[in-house]
N, CA, C and O atoms as a Maestro MAE file, in Angstrom:
{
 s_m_m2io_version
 :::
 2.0.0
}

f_m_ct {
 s_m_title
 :::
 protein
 m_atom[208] {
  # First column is atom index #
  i_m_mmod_type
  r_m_x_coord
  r_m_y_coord
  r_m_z_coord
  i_m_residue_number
  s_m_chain_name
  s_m_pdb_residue_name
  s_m_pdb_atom_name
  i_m_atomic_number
  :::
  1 25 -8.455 -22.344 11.233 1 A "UNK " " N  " 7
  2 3 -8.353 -21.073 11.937 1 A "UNK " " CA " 6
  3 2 -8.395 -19.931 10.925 1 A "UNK " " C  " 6
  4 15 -7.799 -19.955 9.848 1 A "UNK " " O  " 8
  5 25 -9.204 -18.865 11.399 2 A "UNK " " N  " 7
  6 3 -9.368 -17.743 10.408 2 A "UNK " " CA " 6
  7 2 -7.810 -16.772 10.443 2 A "UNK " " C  " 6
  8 15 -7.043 -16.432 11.343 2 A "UNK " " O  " 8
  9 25 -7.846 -16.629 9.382 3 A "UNK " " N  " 7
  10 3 -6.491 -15.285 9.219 3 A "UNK " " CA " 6
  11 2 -6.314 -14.307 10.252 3 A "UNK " " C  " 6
  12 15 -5.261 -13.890 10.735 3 A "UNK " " O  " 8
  13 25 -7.587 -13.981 10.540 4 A "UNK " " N  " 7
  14 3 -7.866 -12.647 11.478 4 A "UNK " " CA " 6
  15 2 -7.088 -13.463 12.702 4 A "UNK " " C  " 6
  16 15 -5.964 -13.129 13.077 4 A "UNK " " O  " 8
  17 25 -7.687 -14.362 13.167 5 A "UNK " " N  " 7
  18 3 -7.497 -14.973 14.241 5 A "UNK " " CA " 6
  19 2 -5.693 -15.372 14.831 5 A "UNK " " C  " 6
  20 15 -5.321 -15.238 15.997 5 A "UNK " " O  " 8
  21 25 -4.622 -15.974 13.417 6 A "UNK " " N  " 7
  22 3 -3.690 -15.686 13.365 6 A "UNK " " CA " 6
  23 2 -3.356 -14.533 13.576 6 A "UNK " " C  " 6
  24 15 -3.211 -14.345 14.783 6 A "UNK " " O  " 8
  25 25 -3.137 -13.547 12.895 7 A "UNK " " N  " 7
  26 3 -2.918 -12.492 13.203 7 A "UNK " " CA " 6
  27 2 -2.578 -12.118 14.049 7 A "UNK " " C  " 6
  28 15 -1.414 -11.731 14.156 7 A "UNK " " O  " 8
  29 25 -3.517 -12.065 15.096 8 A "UNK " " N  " 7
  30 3 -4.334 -11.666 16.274 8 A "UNK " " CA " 6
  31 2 -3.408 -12.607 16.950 8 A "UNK " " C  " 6
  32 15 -3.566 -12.076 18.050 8 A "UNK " " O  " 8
  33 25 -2.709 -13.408 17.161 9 A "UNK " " N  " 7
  34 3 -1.780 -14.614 17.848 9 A "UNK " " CA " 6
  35 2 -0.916 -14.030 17.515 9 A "UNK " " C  " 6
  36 15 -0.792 -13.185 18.402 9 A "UNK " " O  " 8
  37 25 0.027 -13.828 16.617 10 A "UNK " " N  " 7
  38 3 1.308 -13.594 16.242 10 A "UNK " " CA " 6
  39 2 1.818 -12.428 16.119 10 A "UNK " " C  " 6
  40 15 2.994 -12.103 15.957 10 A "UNK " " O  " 8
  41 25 0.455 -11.520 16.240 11 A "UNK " " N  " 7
  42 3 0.833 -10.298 16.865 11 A "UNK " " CA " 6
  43 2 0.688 -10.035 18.535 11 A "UNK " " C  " 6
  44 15 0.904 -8.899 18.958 11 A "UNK " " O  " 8
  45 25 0.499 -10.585 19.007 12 A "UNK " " N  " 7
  46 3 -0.451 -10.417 20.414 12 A "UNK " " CA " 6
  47 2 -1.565 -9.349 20.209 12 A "UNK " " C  " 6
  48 15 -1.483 -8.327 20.891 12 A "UNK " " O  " 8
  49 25 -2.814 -9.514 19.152 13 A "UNK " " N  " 7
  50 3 -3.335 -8.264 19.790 13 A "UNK " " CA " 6
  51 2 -4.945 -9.188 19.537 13 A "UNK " " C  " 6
  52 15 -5.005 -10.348 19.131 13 A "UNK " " O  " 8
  53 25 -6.056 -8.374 19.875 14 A "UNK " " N  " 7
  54 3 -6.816 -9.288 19.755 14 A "UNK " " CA " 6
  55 2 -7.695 -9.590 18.556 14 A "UNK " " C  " 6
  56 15 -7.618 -8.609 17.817 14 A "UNK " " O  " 8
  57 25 -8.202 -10.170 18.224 15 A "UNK " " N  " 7
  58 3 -9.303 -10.726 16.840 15 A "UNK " " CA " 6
  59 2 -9.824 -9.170 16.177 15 A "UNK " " C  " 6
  60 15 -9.622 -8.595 15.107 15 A "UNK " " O  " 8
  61 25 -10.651 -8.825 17.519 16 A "UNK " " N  " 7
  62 3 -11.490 -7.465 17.264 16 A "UNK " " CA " 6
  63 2 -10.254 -6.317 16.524 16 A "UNK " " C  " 6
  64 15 -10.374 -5.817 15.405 16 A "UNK " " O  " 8
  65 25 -9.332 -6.135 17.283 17 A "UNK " " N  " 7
  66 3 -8.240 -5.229 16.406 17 A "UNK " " CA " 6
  67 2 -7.808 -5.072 15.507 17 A "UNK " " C  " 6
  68 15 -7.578 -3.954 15.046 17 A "UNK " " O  " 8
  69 25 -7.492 -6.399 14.824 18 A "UNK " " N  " 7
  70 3 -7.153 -7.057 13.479 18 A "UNK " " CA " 6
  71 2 -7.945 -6.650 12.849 18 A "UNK " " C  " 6
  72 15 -7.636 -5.865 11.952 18 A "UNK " " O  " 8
  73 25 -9.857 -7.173 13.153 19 A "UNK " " N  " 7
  74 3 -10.939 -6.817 12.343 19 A "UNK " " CA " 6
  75 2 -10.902 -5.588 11.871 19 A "UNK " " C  " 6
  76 15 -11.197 -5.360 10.697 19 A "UNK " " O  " 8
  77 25 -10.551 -4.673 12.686 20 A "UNK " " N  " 7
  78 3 -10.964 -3.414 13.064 20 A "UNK " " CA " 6
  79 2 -10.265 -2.713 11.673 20 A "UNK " " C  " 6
  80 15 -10.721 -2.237 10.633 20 A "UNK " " O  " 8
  81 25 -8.730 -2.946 12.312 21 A "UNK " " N  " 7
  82 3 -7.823 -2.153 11.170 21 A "UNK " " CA " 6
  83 2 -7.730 -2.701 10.014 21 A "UNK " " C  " 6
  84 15 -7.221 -2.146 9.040 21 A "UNK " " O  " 8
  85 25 -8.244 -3.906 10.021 22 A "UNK " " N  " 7
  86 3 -8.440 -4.508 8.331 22 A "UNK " " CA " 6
  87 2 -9.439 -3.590 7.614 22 A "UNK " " C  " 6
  88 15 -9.203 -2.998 6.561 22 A "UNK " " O  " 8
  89 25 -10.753 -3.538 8.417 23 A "UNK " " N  " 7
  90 3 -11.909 -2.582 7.725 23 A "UNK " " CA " 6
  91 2 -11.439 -1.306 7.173 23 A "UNK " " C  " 6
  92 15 -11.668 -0.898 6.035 23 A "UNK " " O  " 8
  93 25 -10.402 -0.405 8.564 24 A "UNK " " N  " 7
  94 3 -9.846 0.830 8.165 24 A "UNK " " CA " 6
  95 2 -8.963 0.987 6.553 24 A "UNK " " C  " 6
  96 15 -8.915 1.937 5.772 24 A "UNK " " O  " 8
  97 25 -8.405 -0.227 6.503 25 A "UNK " " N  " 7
  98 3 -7.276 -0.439 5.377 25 A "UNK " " CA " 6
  99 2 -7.961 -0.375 4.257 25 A "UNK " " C  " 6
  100 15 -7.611 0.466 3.429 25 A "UNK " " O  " 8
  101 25 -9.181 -1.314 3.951 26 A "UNK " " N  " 7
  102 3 -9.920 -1.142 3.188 26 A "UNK " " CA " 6
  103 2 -11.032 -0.814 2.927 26 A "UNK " " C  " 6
  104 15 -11.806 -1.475 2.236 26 A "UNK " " O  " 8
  105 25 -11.312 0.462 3.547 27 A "UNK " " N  " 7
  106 3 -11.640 1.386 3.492 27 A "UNK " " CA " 6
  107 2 -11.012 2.280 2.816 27 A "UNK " " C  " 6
  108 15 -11.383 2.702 1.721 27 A "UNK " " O  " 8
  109 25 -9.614 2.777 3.662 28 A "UNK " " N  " 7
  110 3 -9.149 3.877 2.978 28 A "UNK " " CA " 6
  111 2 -8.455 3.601 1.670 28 A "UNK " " C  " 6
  112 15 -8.164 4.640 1.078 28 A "UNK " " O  " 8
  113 25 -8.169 2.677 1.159 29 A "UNK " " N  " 7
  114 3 -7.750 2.153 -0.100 29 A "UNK " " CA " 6
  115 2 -9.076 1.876 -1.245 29 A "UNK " " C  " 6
  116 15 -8.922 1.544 -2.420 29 A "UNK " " O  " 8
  117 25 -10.092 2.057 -0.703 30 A "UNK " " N  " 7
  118 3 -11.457 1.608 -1.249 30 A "UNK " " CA " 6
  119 2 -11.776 0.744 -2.104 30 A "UNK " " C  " 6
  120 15 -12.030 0.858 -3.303 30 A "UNK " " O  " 8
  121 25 -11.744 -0.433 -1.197 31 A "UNK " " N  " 7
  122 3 -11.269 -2.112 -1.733 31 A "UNK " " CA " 6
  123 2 -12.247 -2.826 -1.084 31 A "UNK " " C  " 6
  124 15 -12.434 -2.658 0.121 31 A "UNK " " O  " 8
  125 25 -12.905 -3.614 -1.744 32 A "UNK " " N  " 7
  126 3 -13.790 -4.103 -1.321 32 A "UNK " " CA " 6
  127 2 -13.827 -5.714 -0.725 32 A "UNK " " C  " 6
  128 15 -14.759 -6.265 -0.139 32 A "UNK " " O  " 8
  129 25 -12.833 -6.125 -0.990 33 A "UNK " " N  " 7
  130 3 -12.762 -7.712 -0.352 33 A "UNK " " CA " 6
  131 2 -11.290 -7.928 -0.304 33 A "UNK " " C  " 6
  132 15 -10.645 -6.964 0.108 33 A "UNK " " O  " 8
  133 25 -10.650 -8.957 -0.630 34 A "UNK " " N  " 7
  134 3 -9.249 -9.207 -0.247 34 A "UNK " " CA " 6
  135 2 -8.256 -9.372 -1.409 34 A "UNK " " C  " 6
  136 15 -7.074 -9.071 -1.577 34 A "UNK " " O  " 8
  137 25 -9.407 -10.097 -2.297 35 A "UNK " " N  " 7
  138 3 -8.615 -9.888 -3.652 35 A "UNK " " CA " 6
  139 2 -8.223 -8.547 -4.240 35 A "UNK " " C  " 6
  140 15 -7.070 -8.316 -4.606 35 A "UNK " " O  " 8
  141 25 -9.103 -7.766 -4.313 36 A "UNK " " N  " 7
  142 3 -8.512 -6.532 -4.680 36 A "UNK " " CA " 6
  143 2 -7.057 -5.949 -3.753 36 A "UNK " " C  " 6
  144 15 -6.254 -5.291 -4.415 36 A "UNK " " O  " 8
  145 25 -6.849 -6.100 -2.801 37 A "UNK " " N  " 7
  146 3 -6.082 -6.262 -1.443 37 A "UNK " " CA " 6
  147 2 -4.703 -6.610 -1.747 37 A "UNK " " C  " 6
  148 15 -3.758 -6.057 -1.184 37 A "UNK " " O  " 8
  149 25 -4.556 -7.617 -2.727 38 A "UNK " " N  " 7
  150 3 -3.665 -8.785 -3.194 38 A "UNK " " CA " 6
  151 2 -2.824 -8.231 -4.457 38 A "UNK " " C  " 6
  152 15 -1.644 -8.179 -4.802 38 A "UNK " " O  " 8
  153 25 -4.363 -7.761 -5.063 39 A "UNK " " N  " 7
  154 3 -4.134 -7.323 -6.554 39 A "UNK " " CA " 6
  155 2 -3.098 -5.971 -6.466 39 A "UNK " " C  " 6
  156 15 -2.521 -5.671 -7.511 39 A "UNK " " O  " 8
  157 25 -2.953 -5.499 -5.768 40 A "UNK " " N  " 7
  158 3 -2.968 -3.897 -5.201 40 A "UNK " " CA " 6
  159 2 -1.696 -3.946 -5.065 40 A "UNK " " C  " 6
  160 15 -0.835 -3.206 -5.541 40 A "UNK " " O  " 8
  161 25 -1.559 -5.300 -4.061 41 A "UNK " " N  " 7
  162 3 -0.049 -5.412 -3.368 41 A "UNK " " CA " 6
  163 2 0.976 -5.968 -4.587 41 A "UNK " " C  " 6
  164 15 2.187 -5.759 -4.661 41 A "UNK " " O  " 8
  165 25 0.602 -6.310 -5.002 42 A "UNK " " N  " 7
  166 3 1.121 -7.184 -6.520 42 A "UNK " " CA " 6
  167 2 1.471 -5.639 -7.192 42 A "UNK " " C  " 6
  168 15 2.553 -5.069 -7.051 42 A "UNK " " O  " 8
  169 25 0.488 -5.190 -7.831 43 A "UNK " " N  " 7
  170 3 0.903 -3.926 -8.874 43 A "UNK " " CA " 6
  171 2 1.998 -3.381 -8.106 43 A "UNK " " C  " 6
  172 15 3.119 -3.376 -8.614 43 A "UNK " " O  " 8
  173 25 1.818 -2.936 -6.977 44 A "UNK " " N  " 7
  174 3 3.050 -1.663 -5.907 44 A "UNK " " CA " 6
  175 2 4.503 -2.651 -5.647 44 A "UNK " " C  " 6
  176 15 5.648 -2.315 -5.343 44 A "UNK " " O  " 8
  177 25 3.881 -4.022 -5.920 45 A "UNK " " N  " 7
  178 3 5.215 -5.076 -5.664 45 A "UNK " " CA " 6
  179 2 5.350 -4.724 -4.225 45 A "UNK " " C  " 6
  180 15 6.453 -4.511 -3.723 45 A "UNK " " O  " 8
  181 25 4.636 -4.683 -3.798 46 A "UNK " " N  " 7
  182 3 4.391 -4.917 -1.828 46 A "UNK " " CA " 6
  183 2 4.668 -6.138 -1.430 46 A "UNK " " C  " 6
  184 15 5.321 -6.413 -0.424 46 A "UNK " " O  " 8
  185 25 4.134 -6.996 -2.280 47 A "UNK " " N  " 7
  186 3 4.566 -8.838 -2.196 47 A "UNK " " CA " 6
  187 2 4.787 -9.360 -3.518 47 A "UNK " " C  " 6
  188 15 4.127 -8.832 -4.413 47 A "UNK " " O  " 8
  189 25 5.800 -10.545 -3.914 48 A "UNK " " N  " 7
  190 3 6.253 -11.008 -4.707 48 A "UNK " " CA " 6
  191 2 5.026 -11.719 -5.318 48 A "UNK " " C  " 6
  192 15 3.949 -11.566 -4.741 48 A "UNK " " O  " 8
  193 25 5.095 -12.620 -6.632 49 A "UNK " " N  " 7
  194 3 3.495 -13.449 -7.115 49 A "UNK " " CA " 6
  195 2 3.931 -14.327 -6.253 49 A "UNK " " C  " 6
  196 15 2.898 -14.635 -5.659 49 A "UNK " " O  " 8
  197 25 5.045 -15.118 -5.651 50 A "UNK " " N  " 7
  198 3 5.351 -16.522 -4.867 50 A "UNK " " CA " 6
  199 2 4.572 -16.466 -3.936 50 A "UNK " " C  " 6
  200 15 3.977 -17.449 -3.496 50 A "UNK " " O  " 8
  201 25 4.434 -14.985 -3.380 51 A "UNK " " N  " 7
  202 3 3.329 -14.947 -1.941 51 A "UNK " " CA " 6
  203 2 2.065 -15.025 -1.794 51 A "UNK " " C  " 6
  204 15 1.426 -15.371 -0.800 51 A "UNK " " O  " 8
  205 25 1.454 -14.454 -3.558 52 A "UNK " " N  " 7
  206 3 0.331 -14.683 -3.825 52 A "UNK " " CA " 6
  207 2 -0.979 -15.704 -3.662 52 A "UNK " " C  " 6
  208 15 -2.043 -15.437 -4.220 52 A "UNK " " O  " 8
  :::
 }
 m_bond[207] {
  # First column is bond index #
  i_m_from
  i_m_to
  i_m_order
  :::
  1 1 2 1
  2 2 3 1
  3 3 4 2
  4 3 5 1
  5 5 6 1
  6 6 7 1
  7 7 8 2
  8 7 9 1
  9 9 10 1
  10 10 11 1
  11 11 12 2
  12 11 13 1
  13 13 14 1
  14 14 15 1
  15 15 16 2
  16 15 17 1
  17 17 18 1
  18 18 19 1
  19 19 20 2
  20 19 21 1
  21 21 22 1
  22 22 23 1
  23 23 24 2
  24 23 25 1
  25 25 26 1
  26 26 27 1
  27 27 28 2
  28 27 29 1
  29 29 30 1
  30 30 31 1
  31 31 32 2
  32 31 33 1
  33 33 34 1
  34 34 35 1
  35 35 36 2
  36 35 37 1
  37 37 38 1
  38 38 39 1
  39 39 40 2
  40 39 41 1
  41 41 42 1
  42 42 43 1
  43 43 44 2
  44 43 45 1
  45 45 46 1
  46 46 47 1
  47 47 48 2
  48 47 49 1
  49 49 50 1
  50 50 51 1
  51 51 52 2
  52 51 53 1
  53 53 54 1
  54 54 55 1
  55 55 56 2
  56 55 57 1
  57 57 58 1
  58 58 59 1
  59 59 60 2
  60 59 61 1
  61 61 62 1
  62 62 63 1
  63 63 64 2
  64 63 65 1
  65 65 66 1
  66 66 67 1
  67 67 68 2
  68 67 69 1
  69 69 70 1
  70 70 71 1
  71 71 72 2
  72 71 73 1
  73 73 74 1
  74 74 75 1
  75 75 76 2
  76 75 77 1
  77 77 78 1
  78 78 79 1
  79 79 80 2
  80 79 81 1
  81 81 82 1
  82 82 83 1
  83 83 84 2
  84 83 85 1
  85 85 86 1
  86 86 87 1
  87 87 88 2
  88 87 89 1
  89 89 90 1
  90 90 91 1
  91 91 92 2
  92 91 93 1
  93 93 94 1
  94 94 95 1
  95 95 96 2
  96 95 97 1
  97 97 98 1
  98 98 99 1
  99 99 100 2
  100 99 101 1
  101 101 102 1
  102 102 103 1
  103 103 104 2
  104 103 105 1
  105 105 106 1
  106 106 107 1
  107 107 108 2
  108 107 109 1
  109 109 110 1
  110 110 111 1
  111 111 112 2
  112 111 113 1
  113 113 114 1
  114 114 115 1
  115 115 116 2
  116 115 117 1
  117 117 118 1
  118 118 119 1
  119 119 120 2
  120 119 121 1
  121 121 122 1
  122 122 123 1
  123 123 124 2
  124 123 125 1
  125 125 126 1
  126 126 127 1
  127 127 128 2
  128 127 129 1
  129 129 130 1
  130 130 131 1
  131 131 132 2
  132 131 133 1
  133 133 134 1
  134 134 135 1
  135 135 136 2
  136 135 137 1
  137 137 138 1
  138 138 139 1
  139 139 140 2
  140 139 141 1
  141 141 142 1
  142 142 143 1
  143 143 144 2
  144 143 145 1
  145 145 146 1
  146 146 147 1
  147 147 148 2
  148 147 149 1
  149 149 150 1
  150 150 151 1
  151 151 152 2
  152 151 153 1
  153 153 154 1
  154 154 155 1
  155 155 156 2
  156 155 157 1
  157 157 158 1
  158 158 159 1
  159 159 160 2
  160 159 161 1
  161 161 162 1
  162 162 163 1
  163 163 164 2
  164 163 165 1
  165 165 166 1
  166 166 167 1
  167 167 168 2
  168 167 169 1
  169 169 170 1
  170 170 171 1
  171 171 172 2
  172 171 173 1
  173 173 174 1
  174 174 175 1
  175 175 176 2
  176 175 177 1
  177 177 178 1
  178 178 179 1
  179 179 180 2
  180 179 181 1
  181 181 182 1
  182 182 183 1
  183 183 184 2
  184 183 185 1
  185 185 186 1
  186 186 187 1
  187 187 188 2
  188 187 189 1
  189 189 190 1
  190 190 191 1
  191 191 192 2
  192 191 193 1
  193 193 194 1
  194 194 195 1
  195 195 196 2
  196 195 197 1
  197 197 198 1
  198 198 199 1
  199 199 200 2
  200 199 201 1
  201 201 202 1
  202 202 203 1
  203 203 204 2
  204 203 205 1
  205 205 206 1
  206 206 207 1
  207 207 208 2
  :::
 }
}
């Protein structure tokens, strides 16, 4: 199962929404895939490396 797709379950909302505001996120952070995403959250300590 894709991430999006979780998401989209465990939030109740749907696939397309998830998609949607993922694009917005990285976009406005101007990030181009997920790793950078990760990398980002790591420097700001948004998530621990265990979560990594």
């Amino acid at each position: 199962m894709k991430m999006a797709d979780t998401t989209s379950q465990n939030l109740s909302l749907s696939t397309k929404t998830v998609n949607s505001n993922r694009y917005r996120i990285f976009k406005k952070l101007a990030l181009d895939h997920a790793v950078a995403l990760i990398k980002l959250a790591l420097k700001h300590r948004v998530i621990g490396s265990e979560m990594a």
